[in-house]
C-alpha positions in Angstrom: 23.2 -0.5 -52.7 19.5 0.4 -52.1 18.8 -3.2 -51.0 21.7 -3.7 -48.9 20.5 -0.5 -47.0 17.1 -1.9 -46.8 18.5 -5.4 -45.3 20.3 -3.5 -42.9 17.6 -1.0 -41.9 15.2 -4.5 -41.5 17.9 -6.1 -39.2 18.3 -3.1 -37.2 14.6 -3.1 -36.7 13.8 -6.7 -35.6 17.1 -6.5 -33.2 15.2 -3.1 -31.9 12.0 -5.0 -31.6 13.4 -8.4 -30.0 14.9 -5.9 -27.2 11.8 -4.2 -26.4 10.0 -7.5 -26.5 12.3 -8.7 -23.2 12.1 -5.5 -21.4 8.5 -5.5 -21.7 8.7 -8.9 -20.1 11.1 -7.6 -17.1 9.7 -7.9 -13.5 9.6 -5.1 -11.4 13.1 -5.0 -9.2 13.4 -3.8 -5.3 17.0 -2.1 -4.4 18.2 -2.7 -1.3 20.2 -1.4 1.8 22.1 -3.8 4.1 19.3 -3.2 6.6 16.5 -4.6 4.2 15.1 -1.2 3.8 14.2 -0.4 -0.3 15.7 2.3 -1.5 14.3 2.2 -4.9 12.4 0.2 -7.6 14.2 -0.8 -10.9 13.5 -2.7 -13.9 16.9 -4.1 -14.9 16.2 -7.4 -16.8 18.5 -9.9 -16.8 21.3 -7.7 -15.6 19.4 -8.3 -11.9 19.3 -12.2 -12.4 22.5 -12.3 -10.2 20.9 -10.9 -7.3 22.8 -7.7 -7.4 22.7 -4.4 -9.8 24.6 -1.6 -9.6 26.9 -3.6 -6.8 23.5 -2.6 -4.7 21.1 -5.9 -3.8 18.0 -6.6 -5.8 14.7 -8.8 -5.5 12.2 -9.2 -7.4 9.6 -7.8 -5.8 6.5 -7.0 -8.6 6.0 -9.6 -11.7 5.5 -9.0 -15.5 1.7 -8.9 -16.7 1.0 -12.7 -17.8 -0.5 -12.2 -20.7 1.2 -9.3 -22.1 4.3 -9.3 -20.5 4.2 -5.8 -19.2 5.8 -4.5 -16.5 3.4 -3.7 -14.1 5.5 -1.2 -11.7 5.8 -1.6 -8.0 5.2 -0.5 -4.6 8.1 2.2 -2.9 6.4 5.5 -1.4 10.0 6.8 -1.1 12.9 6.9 1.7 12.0 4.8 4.9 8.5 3.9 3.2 9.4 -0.1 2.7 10.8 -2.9 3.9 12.2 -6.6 2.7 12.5 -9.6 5.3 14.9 -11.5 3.0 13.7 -15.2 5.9 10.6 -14.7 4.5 10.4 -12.9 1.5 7.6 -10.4 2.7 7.9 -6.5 1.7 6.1 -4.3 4.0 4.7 -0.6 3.0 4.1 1.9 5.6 1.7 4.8 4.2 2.5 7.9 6.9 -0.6 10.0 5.4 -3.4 10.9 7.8 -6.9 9.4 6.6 -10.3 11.2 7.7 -13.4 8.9 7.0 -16.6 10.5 8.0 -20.6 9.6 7.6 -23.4 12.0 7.4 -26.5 10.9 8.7 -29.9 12.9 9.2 -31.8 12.3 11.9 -35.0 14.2 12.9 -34.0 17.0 10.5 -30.4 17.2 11.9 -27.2 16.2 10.4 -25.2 14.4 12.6 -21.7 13.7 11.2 -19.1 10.7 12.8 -15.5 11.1 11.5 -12.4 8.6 12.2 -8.9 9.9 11.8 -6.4 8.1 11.5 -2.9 9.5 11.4 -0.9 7.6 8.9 0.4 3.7 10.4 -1.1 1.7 7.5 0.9 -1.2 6.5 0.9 -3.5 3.6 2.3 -7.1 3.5 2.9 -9.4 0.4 5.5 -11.5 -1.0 6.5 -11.7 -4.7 4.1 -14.7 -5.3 1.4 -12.6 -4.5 2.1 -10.7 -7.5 2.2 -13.3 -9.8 -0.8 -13.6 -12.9 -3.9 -12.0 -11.9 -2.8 -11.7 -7.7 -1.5 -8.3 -8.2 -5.4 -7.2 -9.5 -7.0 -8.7 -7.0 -4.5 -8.3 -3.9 -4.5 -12.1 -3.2 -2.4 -13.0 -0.2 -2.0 -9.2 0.6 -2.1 -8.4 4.1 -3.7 -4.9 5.5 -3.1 -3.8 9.0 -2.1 -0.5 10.7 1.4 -0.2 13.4 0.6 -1.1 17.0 1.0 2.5 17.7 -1.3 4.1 15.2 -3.1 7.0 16.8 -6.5 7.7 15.8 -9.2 10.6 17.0 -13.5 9.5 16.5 -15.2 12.5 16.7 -19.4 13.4 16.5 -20.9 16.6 15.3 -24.3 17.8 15.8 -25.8 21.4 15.2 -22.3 22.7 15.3 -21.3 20.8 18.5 -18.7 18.6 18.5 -17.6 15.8 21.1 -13.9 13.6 20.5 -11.9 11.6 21.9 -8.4 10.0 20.9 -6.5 7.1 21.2 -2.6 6.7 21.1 -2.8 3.4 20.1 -4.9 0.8 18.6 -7.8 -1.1 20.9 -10.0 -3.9 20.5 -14.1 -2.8 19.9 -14.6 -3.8 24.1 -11.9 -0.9 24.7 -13.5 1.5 22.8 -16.4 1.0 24.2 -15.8 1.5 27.1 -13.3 4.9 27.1 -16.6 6.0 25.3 -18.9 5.2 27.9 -16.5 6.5 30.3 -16.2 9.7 29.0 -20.0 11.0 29.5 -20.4 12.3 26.1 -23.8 11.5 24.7 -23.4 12.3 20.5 -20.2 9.6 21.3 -22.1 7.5 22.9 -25.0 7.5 20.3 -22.7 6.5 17.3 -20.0 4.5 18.6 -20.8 2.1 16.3 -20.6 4.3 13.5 -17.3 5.2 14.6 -15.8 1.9 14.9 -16.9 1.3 11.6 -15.7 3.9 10.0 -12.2 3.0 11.7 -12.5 -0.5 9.8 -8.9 -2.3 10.5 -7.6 0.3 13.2 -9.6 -1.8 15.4 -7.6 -5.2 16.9 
C-alpha cells in the first residue's frame, strides 16, 4: 500500500511539474475592447491560442524569456493607457505623468538651474516581434515619441530669479529659438540650449 501511495504521490508531482513548465513558457496576452483599446494583460496559455479568452479578444502582445521560458509581463498602465492597431500589429502606450528634467550648472560662483517640464504625452510604439529573444532588453524596434499636443514649460533660475516660458504644443529647435529670442528674457536666452536638451524628444 505504501508504494502504491508513493507511485501515486510521484505521478501527481511530475503532472504538477509538466504544468508549471508550460505556464512558465506562456507569453504575455493583451485583452481587448472592440475599439482596440487594452483593457488588461493576461497570461492564459493555450486557452488564448484561439484568439479569444473569456469571449473577450486577445493578442499576444509580450513573449516568453528564450532561454528560460519565463514570462516576462507586459506593458498596460491601466484604463485608456494602451492601444492595439490590429492592420499593423503596433501597441501604443501613453504615459500621462508630468516629467521635470533640470541641470545645475555653476557659473562665476552662481548656480544657474534650466528645467524642462513636460506634462505627460509620452508614447511608446512596438509590435510583438519586438519582444521576441533579447528585443524586449534592449527595446529593439521600439519607437519613443511624445502626442502632437504635448505641452511643455523650460524655465531658468538664477539667484532666486526665475524666467519661463511654455508651449502648448511641440516645435522644432528653429521655433524655439525663436519664441525665446522673442521674448526678451536673457537667463532664457543664455541656456536655450540647455533647455532643448533637456527636452530631448519633445522636440520635432
Amino acid at each position: 500500500m505504501k508504494n502504491k501511495l508513493k507511485i501515486i504521490i510521484l505521478f501527481a508531482s511530475a503532472i504538477l511539474t509538466l504544468n508549471i513548465a508550460v505556464a512558465k513558457a506562456d507569453p504575455t496576452y493583451a485583452v481587448l475592447d472592440s475599439n482596440g483599446n487594452v483593457t488588461n494583460i493576461i497570461v492564459c496559455g493555450s486557452a488564448c491560442a484561439g484568439g479569444t479568452f473569456g469571449g473577450q479578444t486577445v493578442v499576444p502582445q509580450v513573449a516568453a524569456d528564450p532561454v528560460t521560458g519565463g514570462n516576462r509581463g507586459g506593458f498596460w498602465l491601466g484604463p485608456n493607457t494602451t492601444t492595439y492597431d490590429s492592420n499593423t500589429g503596433v501597441f501604443t502606450v501613453l504615459d500621462s505623468s508630468t516629467v521635470t528634467k533640470s541641470l545645475t550648472e555653476d557659473e562665476d560662483g552662481n548656480q544657474i538651474t534650466s528645467s524642462a517640464t513636460i506634462y505627460g504625452g509620452a508614447t511608446t510604439q512596438f509590435t510583438y516581434n519586438d519582444t521576441v529573444g533579447d528585443n524586449l532588453f534592449t527595446r529593439g524596434g521600439f519607437v519613443y515619441g511624445y502626442l502632437e499636443n504635448t505641452s511643455v514649460t523650460i524655465s531658468v533660475n538664477k539667484n532666486n530669479t526665475t524666467e519661463s516660458i511654455g508651449f502648448d504644443s511641440r516645435k522644432t529647435t528653429n521655433e524655439i529659438q525663436e519664441s525665446v529670442q522673442n521674448s526678451g528674457l536673457a537667463l532664457l536666452n543664455s541656456k536655450v540650449q540647455t533647455l532643448i536638451s533637456l527636452l530631448g524628444g519633445w522636440v520635432k
